[in-house]
C-alpha positions in Angstrom: 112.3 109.9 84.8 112.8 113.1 84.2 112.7 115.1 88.0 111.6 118.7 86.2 108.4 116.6 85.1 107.4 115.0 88.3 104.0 116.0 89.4 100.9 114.8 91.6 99.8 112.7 88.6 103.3 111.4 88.6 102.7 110.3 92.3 99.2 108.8 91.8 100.1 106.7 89.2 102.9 105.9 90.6 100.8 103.9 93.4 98.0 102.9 91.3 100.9 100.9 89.3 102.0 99.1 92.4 98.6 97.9 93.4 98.0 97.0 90.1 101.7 95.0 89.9 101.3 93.6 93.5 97.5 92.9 92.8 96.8 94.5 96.3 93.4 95.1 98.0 92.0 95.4 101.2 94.8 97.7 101.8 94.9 101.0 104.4 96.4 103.7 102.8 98.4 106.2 104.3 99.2 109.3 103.3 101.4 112.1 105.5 101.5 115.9 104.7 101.1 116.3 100.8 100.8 112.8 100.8 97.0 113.5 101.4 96.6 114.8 98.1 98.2 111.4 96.5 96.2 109.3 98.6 92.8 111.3 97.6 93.8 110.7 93.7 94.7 106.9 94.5 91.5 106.7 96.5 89.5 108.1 93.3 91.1 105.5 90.8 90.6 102.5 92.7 88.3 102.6 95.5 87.1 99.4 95.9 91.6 97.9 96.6 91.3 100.4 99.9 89.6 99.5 103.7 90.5 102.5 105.4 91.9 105.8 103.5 94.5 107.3 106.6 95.7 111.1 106.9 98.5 111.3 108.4 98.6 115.3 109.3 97.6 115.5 105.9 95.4 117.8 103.0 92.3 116.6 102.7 92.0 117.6 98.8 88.9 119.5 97.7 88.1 118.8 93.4 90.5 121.7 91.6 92.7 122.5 94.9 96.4 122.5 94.7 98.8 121.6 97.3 100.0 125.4 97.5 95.7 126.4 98.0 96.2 124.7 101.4 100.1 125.7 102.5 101.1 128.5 100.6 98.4 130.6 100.1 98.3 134.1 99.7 101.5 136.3 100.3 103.2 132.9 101.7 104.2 131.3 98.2 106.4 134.2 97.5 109.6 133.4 99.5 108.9 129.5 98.3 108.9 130.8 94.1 111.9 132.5 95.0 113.4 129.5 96.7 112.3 127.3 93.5 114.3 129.6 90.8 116.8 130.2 93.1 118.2 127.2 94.7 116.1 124.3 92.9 116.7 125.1 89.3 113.1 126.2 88.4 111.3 122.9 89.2 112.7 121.9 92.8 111.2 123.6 96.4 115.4 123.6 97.9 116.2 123.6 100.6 113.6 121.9 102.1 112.0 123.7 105.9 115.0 122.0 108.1 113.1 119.2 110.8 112.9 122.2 113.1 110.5 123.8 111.2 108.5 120.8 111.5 108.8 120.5 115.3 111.0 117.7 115.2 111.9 116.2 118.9 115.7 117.2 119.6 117.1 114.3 119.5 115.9 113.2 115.7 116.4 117.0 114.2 120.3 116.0 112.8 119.3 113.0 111.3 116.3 114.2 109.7 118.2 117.2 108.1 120.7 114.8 107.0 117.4 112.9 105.0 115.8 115.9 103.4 115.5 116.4 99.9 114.2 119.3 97.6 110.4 118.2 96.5 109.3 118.8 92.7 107.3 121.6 92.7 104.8 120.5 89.8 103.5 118.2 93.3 102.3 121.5 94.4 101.1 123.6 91.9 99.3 120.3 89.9 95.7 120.8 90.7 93.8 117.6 91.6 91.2 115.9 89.9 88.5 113.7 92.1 85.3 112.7 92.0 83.5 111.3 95.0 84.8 107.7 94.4 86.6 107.9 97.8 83.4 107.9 99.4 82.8 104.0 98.8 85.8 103.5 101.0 84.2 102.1 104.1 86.5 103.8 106.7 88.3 107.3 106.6 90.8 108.3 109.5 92.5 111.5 110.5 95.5 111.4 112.2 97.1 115.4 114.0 99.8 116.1 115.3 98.9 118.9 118.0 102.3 120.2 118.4 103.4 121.5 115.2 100.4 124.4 115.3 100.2 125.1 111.1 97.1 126.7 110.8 96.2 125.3 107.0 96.5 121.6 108.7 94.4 122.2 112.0 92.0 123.1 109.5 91.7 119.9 107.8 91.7 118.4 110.9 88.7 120.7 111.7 86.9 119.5 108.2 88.0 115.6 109.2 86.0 116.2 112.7 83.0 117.4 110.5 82.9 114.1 108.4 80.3 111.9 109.4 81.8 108.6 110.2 85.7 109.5 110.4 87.7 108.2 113.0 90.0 111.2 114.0 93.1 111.0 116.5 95.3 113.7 118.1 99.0 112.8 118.8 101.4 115.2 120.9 104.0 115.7 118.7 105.2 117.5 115.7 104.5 117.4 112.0 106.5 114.0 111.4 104.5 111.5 113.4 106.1 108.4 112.5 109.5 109.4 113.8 108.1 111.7 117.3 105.9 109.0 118.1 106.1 105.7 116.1 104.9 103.8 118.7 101.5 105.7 118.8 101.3 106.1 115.2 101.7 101.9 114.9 98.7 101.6 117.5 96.5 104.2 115.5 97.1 102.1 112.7 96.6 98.7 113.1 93.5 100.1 115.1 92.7 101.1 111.3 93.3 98.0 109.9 
C-alpha cells in the first residue's frame, strides 16, 4: 500500500477486514489515543461483532470531527504542518513527540524512542463518518491516564463521565498505558470482557 494514501478509512477497514476474515464477534475493542477514532468507525460498521467498545486515553469521535479538531486545534497544528512538509515528505507527522512528551516512566523512554514511527497524516485530517450504530454496543468503557495532563484528552474523559452507562477508569500514569502500567491496564480489561 501506498503510505502517502493511508488514512482513517484506511484504518477502519483495515479491522473491519480482519473480523470479517477471522469471523470474530463478541469481541472488546480497544482503541488507544487516535485509535479512538478507528474504533468509533469499526464500532459504526459492525456493531453487533463488539461487547464492550474500550478507550484507551482515547478521542471519543463526534460525526464530521477530525483527529486534528481534538489535538491540534487552533494555533497548535502549525508547528505539526510544518513538521509534515518538512521532515515527513508531505504525507508523514516525523518525528513523532519523543515518549517524554507522552510522560513515559524513565525507565521505558529509550526503548520507546527506539519504536516510534512517523504517523500518516491523512489519519488526522480524514474527517469521520458515524452514525449512532455504536450505541447498540451493550458496554462502553473509558480508560485515563491522569499523569499525562493534555487538556483535549481530559476532555473526553469529561464527556465519557457524562455517558449514561460508561464504565470509566483513572490510571496513574502517562499517555501510554499499556507500557506505565500493563498490569492495571490487563485488570481493567478483562474486567471489560
Amino acid at each position: 500500500m501506498d503510505a502517502r494514501r493511508i488514512n482513517l478509512t484506511t484504518h477502519v477497514d483495515e479491522i473491519v477486514e480482519l473480523f470479517q476474515r477471522e469471523n470474530l464477534g463478541d469481541v472488546v475493542l480497544c482503541g488507544h489515543s487516535y485509535g479512538g477514532m478507528v474504533i468509533a468507525g469499526v464500532a459504526d460498521r459492525i456493531p453487533d461483532r463488539i461487547r464492550n467498545l474500550v478507550f484507551l486515553d482515547a478521542v471519543v469521535p463526534e460525526n464530521g470531527k477530525c483527529m486534528n479538531d481534538y489535538v491540534f486545534p487552533g494555533w497548535r497544528l502549525l508547528p505539526i504542518l510544518i513538521s509534515v512538509w518538512l521532515f515527513g515528505g508531505g504525507y508523514k507527522l516525523t518525528p513523532p513527540p519523543p515518549a517524554w512528551f507522552f510522560k513515559v516512566n524513565k525507565a521505558d523512554r529509550a526503548m520507546v524512542n527506539r519504536r516510534l514511527t512517523g504517523h500518516p497524516y491523512l489519519t488526522l485530517t480524514e474527517k469521520i463518518r458515524i452514525g449512532n450504530n455504536a450505541d447498540r454496543i451493550p458496554n462502553h468503557t473509558y480508560i485515563y491516564a491522569t499523569n499525562w495532563g493534555n487538556p483535549q484528552i481530559a476532555k473526553q474523559y469529561e464527556f465519557a463521565k457524562k455517558r449514561k452507562g460508561w464504565k470509566v477508569f483513572e490510571v496513574g500514569c502517562g499517555h501510554d498505558v499499556m507500557i506505565d502500567a500493563p498490569n492495571e491496564l490487563a485488570r481493567i480489561l478483562g474486567s471489560a470482557s
